[in-house]
NUFISE-711943 format. One record per residue (C-alpha): chain; x, y, z; residue in three letters. Coordinates in steps of 0.1 Angstrom, whole numbers. Each point is the difference from the previous one (the first is absolute). Layout:
<atoms>
cadena, X, Y, Z, residuo
A, X, Y, Z, ala
...
</atoms>
This chain:
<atoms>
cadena, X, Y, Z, residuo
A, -319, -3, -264, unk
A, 29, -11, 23, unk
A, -1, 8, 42, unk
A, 30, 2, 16, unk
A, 37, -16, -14, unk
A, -7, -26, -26, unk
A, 21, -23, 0, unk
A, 26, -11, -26, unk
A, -8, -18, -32, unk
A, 4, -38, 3, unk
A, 15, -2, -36, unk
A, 0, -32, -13, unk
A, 25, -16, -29, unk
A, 28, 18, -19, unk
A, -1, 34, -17, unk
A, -4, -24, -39, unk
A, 2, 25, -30, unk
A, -28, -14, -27, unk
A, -3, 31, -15, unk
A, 18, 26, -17, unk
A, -5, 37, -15, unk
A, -7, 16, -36, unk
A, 35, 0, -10, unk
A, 13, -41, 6, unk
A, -33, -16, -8, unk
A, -17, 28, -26, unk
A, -31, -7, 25, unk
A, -13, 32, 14, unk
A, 9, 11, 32, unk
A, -27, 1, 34, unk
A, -13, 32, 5, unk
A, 20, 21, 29, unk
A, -18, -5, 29, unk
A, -3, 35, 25, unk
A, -9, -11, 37, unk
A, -24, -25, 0, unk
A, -22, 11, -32, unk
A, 12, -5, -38, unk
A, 8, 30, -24, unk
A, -18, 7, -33, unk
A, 5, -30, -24, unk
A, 29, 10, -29, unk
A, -18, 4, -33, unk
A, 11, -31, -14, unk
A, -16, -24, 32, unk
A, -12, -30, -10, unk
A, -40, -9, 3, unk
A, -13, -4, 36, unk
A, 5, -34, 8, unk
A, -32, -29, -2, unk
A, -2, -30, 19, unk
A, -18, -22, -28, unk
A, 27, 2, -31, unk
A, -21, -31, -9, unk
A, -33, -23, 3, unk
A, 24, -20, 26, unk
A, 4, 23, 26, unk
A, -35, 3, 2, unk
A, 0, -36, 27, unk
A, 31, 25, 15, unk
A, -20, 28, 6, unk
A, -27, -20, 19, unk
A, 29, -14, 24, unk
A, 15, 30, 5, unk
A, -31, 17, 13, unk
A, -12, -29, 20, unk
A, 35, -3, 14, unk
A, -4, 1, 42, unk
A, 40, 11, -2, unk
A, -7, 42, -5, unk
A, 17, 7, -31, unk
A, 6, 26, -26, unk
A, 18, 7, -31, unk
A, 21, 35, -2, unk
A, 17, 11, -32, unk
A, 35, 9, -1, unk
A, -11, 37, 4, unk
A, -14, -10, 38, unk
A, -38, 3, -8, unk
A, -27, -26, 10, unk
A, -14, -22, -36, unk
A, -19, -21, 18, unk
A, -10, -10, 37, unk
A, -19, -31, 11, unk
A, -28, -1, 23, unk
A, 25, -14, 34, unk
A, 21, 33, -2, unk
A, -30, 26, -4, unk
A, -12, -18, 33, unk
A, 27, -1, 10, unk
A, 11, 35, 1, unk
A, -36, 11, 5, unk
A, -4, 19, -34, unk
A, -18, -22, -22, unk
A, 15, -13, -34, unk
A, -17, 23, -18, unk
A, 20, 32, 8, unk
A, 35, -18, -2, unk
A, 8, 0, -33, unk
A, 23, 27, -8, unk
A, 9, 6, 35, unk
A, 38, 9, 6, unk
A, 6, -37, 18, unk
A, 30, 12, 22, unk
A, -24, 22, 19, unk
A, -26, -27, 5, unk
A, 23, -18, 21, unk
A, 25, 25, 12, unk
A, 29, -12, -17, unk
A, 12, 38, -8, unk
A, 6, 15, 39, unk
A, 33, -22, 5, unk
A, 31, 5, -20, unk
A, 11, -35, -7, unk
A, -32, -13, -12, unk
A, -12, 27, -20, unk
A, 39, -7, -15, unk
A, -6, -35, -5, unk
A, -37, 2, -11, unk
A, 13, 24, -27, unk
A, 26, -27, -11, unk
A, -25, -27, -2, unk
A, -24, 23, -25, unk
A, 32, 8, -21, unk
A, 8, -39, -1, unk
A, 34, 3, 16, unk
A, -11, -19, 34, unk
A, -17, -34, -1, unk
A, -21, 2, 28, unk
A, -10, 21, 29, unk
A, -20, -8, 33, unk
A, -5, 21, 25, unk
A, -20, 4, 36, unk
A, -19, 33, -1, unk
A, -25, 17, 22, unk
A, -34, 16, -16, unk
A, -31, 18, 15, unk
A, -35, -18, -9, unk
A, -27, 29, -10, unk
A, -18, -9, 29, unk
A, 29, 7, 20, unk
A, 18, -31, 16, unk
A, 36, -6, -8, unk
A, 10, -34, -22, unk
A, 36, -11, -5, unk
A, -3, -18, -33, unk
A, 32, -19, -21, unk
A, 7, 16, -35, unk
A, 18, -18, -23, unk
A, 5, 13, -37, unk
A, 7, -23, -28, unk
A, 4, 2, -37, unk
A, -18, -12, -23, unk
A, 12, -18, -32, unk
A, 13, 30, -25, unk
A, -25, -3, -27, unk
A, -24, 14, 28, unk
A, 21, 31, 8, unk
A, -14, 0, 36, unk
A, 7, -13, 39, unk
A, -24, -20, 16, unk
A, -4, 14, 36, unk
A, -19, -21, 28, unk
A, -10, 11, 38, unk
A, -3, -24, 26, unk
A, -17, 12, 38, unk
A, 27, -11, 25, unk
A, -14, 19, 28, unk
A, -6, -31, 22, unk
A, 35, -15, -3, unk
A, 11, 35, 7, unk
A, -20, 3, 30, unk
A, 10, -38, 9, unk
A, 36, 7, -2, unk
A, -6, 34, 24, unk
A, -15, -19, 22, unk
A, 27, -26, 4, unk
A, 28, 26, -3, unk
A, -15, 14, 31, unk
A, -2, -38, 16, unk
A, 36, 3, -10, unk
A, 8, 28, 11, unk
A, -19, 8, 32, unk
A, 5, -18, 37, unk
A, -32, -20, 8, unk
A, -2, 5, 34, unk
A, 11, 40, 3, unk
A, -12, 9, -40, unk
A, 26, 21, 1, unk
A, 24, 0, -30, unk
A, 28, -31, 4, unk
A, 34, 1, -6, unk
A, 1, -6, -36, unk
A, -21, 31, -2, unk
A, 17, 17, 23, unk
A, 36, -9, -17, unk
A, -18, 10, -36, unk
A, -15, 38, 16, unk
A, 40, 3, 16, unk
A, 17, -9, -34, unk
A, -24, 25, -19, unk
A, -2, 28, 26, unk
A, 43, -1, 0, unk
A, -1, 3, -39, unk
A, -24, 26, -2, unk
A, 18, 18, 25, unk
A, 33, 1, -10, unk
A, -9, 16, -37, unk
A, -33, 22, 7, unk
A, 11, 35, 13, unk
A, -35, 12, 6, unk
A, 6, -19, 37, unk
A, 21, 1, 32, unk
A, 21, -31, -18, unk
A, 0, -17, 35, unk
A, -19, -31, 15, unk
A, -7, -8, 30, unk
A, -9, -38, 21, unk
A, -10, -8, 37, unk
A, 3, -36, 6, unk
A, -22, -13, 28, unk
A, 5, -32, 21, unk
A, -28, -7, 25, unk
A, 21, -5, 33, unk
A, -11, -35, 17, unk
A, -22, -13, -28, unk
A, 15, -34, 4, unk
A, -16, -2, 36, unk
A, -38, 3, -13, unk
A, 5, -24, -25, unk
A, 13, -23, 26, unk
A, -22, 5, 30, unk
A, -31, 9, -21, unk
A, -3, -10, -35, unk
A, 9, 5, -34, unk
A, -37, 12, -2, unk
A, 1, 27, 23, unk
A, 35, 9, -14, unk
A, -18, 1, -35, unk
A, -23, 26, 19, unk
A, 24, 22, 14, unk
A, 22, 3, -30, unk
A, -32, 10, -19, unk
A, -10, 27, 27, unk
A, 35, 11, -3, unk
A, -4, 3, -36, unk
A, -32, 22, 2, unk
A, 23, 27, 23, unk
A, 29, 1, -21, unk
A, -18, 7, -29, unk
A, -24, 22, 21, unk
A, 39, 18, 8, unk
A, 5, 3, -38, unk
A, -31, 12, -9, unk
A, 3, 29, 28, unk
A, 37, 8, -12, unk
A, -10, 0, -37, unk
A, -33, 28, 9, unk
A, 32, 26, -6, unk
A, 20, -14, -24, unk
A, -7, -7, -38, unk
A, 10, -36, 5, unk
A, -15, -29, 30, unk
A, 30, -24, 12, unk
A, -6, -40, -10, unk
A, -7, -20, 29, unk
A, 14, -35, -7, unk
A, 1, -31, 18, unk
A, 38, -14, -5, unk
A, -8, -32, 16, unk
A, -6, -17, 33, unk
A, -6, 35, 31, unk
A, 23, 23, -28, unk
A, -17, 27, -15, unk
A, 10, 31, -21, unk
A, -8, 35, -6, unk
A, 18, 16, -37, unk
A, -3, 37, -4, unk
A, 8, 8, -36, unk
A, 10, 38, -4, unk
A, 12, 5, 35, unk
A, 6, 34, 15, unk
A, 29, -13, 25, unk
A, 6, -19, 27, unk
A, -26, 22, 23, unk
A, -32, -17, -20, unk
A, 12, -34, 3, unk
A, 7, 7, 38, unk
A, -36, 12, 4, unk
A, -15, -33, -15, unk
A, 21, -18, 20, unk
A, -12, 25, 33, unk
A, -36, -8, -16, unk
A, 1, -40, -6, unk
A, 20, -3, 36, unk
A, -30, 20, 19, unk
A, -26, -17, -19, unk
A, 9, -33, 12, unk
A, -2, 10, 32, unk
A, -39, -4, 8, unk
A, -13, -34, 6, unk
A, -14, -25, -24, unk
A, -33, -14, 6, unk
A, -5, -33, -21, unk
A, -30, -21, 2, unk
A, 2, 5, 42, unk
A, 42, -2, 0, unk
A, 17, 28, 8, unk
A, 35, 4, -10, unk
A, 27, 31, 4, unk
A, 29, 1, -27, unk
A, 28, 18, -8, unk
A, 26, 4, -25, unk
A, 33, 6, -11, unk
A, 5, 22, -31, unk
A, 32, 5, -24, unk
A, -1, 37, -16, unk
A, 20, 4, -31, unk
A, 0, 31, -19, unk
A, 20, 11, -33, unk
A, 8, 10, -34, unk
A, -15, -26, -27, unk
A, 25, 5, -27, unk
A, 27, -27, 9, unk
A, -22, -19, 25, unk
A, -12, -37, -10, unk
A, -33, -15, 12, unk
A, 26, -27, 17, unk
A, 24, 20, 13, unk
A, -29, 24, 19, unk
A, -17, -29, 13, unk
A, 35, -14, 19, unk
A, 4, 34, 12, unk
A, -34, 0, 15, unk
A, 4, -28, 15, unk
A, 32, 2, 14, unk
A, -24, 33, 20, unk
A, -24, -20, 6, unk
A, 27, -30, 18, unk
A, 11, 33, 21, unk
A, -38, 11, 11, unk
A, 1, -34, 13, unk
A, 36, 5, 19, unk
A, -7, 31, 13, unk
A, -29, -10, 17, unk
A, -29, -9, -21, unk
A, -35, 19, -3, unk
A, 19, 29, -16, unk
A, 11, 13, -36, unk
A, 40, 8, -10, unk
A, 12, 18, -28, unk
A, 22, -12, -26, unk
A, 40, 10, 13, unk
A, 25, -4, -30, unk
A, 28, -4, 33, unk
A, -16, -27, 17, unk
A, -6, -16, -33, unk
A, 38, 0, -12, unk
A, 11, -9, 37, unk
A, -26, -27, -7, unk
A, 14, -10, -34, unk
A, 37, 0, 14, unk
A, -11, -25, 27, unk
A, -18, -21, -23, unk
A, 35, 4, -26, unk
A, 20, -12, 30, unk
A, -22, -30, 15, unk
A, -1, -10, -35, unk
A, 42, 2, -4, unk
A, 9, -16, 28, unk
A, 5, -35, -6, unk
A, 15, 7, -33, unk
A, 24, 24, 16, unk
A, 12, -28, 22, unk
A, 7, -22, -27, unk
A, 18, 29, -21, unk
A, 22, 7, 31, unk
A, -14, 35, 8, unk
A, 7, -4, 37, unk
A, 27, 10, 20, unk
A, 10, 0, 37, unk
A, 14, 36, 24, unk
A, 10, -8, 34, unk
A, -6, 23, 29, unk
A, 23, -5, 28, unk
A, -6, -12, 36, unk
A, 22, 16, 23, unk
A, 7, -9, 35, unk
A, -11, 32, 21, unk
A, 31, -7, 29, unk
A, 30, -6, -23, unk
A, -13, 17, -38, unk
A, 9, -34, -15, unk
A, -22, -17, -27, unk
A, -16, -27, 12, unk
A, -20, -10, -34, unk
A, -21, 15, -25, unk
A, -34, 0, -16, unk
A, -7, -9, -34, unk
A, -21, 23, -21, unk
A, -14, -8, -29, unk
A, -3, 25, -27, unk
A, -15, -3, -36, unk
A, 17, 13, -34, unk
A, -28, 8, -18, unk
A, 7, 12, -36, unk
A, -29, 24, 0, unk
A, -3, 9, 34, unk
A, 37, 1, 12, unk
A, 9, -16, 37, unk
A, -29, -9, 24, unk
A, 4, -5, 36, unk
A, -21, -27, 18, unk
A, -32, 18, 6, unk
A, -4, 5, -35, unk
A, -6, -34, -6, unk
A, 2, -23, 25, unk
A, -37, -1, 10, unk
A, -4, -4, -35, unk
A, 18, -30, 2, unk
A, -17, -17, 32, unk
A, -36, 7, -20, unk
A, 9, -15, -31, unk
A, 24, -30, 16, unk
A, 30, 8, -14, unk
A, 14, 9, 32, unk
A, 11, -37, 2, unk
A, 22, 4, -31, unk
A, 14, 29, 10, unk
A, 3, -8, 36, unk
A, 22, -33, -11, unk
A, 25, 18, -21, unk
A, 5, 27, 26, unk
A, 3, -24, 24, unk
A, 28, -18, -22, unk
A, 17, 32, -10, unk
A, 4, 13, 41, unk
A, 14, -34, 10, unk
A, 23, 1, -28, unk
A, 16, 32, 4, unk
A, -2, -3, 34, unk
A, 25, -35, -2, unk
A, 22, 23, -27, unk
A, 5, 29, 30, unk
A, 10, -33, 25, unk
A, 21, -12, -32, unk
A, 18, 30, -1, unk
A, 10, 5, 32, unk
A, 8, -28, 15, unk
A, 18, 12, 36, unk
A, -29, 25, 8, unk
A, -35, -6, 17, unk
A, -23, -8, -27, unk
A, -28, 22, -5, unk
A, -35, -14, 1, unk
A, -33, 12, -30, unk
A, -29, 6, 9, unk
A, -31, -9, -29, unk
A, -35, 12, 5, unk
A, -27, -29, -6, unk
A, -32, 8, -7, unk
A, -33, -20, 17, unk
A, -8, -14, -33, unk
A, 32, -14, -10, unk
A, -8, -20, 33, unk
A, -35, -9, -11, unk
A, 5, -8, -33, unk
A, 38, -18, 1, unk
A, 23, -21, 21, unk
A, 20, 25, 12, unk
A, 20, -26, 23, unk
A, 6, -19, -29, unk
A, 8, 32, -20, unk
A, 26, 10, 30, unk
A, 19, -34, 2, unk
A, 2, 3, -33, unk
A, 15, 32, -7, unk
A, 25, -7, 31, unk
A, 13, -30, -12, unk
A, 2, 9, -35, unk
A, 16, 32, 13, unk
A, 22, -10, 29, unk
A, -13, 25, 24, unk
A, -3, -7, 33, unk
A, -37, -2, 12, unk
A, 7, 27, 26, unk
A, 15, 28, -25, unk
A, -35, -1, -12, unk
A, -28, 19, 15, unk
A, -34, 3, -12, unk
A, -18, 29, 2, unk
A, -46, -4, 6, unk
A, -20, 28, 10, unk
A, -21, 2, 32, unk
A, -34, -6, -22, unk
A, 14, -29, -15, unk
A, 7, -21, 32, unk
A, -25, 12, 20, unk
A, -20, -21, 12, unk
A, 25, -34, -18, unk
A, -17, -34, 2, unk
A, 6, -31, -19, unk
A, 22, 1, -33, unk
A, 12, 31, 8, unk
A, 11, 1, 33, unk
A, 16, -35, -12, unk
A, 18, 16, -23, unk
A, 12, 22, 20, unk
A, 15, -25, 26, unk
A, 19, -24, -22, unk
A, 12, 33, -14, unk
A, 12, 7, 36, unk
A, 9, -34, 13, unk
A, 25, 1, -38, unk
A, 19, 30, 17, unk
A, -18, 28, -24, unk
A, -6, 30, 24, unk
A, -34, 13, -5, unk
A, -7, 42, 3, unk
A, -33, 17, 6, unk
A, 0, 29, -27, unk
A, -18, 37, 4, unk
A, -8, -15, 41, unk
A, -22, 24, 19, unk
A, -24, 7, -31, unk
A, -24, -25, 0, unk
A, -18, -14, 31, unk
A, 27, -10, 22, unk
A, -12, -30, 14, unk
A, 31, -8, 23, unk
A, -15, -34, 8, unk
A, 12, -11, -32, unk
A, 37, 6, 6, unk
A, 3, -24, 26, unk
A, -17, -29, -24, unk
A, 19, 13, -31, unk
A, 37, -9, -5, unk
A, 10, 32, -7, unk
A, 32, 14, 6, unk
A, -2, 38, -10, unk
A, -20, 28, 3, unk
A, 3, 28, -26, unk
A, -15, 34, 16, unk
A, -20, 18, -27, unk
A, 16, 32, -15, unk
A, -34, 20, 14, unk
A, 12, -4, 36, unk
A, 39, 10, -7, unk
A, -11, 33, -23, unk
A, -19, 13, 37, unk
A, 33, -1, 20, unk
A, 12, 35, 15, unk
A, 17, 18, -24, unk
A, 31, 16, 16, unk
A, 9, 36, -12, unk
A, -27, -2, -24, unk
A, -36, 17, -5, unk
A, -18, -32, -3, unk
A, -30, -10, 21, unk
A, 3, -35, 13, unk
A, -22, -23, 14, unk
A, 12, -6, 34, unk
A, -18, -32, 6, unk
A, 17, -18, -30, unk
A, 35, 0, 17, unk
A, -22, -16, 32, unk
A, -18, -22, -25, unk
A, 34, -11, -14, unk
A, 18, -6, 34, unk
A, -28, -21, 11, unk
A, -2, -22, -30, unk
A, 38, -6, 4, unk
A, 2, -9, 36, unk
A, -34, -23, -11, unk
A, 23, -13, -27, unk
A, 31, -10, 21, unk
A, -18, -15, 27, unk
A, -15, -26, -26, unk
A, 34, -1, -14, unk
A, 2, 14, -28, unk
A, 19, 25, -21, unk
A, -14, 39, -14, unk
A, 4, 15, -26, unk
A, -10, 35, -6, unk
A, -8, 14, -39, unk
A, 4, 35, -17, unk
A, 24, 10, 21, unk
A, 11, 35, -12, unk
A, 21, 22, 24, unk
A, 26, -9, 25, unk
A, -24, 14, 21, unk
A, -25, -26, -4, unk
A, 30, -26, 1, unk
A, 13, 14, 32, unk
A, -35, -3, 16, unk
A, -8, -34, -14, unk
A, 33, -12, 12, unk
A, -8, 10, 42, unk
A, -26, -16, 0, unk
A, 11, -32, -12, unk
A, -8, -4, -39, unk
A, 22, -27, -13, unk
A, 2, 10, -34, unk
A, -8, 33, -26, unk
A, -10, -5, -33, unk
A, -2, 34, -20, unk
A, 15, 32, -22, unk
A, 25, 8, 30, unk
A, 14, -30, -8, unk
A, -6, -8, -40, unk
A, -23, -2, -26, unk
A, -10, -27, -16, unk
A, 28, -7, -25, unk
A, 14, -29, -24, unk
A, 20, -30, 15, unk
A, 37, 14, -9, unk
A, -9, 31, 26, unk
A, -4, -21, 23, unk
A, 33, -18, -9, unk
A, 16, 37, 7, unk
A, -18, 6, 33, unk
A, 11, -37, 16, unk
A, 33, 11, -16, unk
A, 1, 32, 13, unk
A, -8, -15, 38, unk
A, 27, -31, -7, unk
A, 31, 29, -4, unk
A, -14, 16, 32, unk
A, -15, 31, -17, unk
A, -9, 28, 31, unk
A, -31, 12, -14, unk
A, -17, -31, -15, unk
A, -30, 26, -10, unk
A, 20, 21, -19, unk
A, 8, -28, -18, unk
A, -38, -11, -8, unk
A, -2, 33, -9, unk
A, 33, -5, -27, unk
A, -15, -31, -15, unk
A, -36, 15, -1, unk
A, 11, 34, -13, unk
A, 19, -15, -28, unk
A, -27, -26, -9, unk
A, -20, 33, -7, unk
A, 31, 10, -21, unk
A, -3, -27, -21, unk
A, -36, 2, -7, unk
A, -4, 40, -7, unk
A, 34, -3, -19, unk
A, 18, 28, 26, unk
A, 31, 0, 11, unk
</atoms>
């Protein structure tokens, strides 16, 4: 009878009641029916049933058997009347010995629930139809899949007409184009719709069998440099190689499945991207092995048709519990390995790391929030002051940008501003900082009319230069502002203007030749190509904090690095000599302060001095200095002590 899972009944029309029992219609009742064979008739059965009621049937009869459609007629208590010729051939038996065959065993319609259900509705006359797709064994032993379909005949017969028809060849036509379908041409290795189908059912079957380990397991392959061989020699020797590579992952599979009850599915993704699912995984250990396995056998040489190529590749490993997991949301895991295989160096395999993943997803939430939050008003500026190292005095300030973010709380800069610069919207933000300095900084001049007017200091970044008119953007905000051109300084790093040609170091001129001083942020950390300060019209250097935290550390433990303070004192004597001005960052102690200061550094930027707090501290600090405060630290220190206050809700 049936081999293997038989497939579901393909029912055909609605469940139709033309029938009824003893008791509504006074016509007696089908005999119960026991598995797939008929109990004794009830005393009071009718008389079998004949075909040939009358002369007239007789021309019937004749088409019936002659019929090429395989046919019989079953009474309503499941046994064969009368077969033609087509379904003793058919089913290999001969006519002869059909009649009073139970027909549901004849053509397997008893082994599945739901058509042995329906089949038994269609005898009682409560179902108008059935047709299903069932599997039978020939006597002289090949398989057939043949389509059933049950019908009844008009009442007065009191019988179902059943006919067989041999579908093996459209079955075996439709396997073979499901496996066109579903198979890569050039690799034969299952394709992704296969593959996505095998995931899907392998993550259901998972999550409710407990005879298993309930986890799954995937090792996603890209062949490092494949781009390169299609390039330099072919899309047919690229064709090659990803075959050959086919034959050892599956040879990996095959040697990993030797002591396991199930083989991992090798599947071409697409393009050099392969994959490797282990159903049932034991932990992370097996899918590291494969990995260990697929990596090594790469390694040897390919030989094809006299070209011999070496490949690697990069591997993402993800291993975990299948209930909860989605066939989507393990694929962007493993890909998000397989992206940092690639970053960490390539021809190797990474695991899976639920950290890197969230600091991953947090990046991606804030490069994706950024513009908006500039629109909502997210953004605010803190101002760090820059104090004269001779006289304590604040000279200016830097403006800080900082980020409200209602699920992540207050970001400083290095959360987000290379986030900015990759996507662009460093422009946007870089013109509302720029607006919101100058403005403040003409409210401090505003309110203080009889005292020097301290100067901010805005931090550009290369592509707001690139990808704006930042002159334009400048004369803008100035005029629109009322700030003097040289209360403003901007702020580039050493990266960004080494090396200046062209727009930029245009830009930079008229920024100059307008009376904008122009600073040199983090100086010391990058090449230091001093050629370039001479060409450059730049007017400050800021010393990066690395050199200032190496100072000697008087009455402390601390090991210094004596050469920074030699480092530093050069740089400032450099400095001076091409006139210009120094300032030194994360300054900390007085000690630092007091060093810094003998050797010439103009000004200190730092926690000795302040945080970085909101415009109104600043307001106290100039105030403090105006009424002639003697410790102008201490009272930083007042107006950054009770910002902290303020925020932690202390007294």
């Amino acid at each position: 009878m049936s081999e293997g899972p038989t497939p579901a009944a393909d029912l055909v029309g609605p469940v139709v009641t033309e029938g009824h029992d003893s008791t509504s219609s006074g016509t007696p009742a089908p005999p119960p029916l026991l598995g797939g064979y008929p109990l004794s008739p009830p005393a009071d059965a009718p008389p079998p049933l004949s075909l040939s009621p009358d002369p007239r049937s007789t021309s019937f009869d004749a088409v019936f058997a002659a019929a090429p459609l395989a046919m019989a007629v079953v009474a309503r208590d499941g046994q064969v009347v009368t077969a033609n010729q087509a379904l003793g051939e058919l089913l290999g038996t001969g006519t002869d010995g059909l009649p009073g065959k139970v027909a549901a065993d004849l053509v397997d319609l008893s082994s599945d629930a739901r058509t042995w259900h329906a089949y038994r509705e269609v005898l009682r006359g409560r179902q108008a139809r059935l047709r299903c797709t069932r599997r039978i064994k020939h006597p002289d032993g090949h398989s057939l899949w043949v389509q059933v379909t049950v019908t009844p005949l008009p009442e007065a017969e009191k019988a179902v007409l059943l006919s067989v028809t041999d579908v093996s060849a459209r079955r075996e036509l439709q396997s073979r184009l499901r496996h066109l379908q579903m198979h890569d041409p050039v690799t034969r290795l299952p394709n992704r719709t296969l593959f996505f189908e095998r995931l899907s059912a392998a993550l259901e079957a998972e999550s409710y069998e407990e005879s298993g380990t309930g986890r799954i397991g995937l090792c996603y392959l890209d062949l490092d440099g494949f781009k390169a061989v299609n390039d330099t020699l072919g899309h047919r020797v690229g064709d090659r190689l990803l075959a050959a590579v086919a034959d050892r992952l599956t040879q990996c599979a095959d040697e990993a499945g030797r002591a396991r009850t199930t083989t991992p599915l090798v599947a071409r993704l697409g393009g050099d991207e392969f994959a490797l699912l282990v159903e049932d995984s034991t932990g992370t250990d097996q899918l590291a092995e494969l990995a260990e396995s697929v990596l090594k056998a790469l390694q040897a040489p390919f030989d094809l048709a006299g070209q011999r190529l070496s490949v690697s590749a990069s591997i993402g490993v993800v291993e975990r519990h299948a209930t909860g997991t989605t066939a989507t949301g393990l694929m962007q895991a493993a890909d998000t390995t397989l992206y940092w295989a690639k970053a960490d160096g390539k021809s190797r395999w990474t695991l899976f790391d639920p950290e890197r993943n969230a600091h991953r997803m947090t990046r991606q939430a804030l490069s994706s929030g950024l513009r908006p939050a500039i629109e909502r008003g997210e953004f605010a500026l803190e101002y760090q002051p820059l104090v004269g190292m001779e006289d304590g005095r604040v000279r200016g300030v830097e403006a800080l940008v900082r980020w409200h973010h209602p699920q992540f709380g207050t970001l400083t800069p290095n959360r987000f501003i290379g986030l900015a610069e990759e996507d662009g919207s460093i422009v946007q933000l870089g013109r509302w900082v720029l607006k919101t300095a100058c403005r403040q900084a003409r409210r401090w001049q505003l309110e203080r009319p009889d005292e020097p007017p301290i100067f901010v200091s805005v931090n550009v970044a290369v592509r707001q230069v690139w990808d704006s008119d930042l002159v334009t953007d400048v004369a803008g905000t100035l005029a629109e502002t009322g700030l003097a051109p040289h209360l403003l300084q901007l702020e580039l790093t050493e990266s960004a203007v080494m090396g200046s040609a062209g727009r930029p170091l245009q830009a930079l001129q008229a920024l100059s030749d307008m009376g904008v001083r122009i600073a040199i942020d983090d100086f010391g950390t990058g090449y230091s190509n001093l050629a370039y300060l001479s060409r450059l019209p730049v007017s400050v250097l800021k010393l990066d904090g690395s050199f200032v935290r190496g100072f000697q550390y008087e009455g402390t433990d601390a090991h210094p690095n004596p050469a920074d303070e030699v480092v530093v004192e050069a740089m400032i004597r450099l400095a001076h000599r091409l006139g210009l001005t120094v300032t030194a960052e994360c300054v900390e102690t007085s000690a630092q302060a007091s060093r810094l200061r003998r050797i010439g550094c103009d000004t200190g930027q730092g926690w000795l001095y302040s945080r970085p707090v909101p415009p109104d501290r600043i307001s106290e600090l100039v105030e403090a200095e105006a009424c002639g405060h003697p410790d102008r630290r201490d009272a930083v220190a007042r107006a950054t002590t009770s910002r902290r206050a303020q925020e932690t809700g202390s007294p």
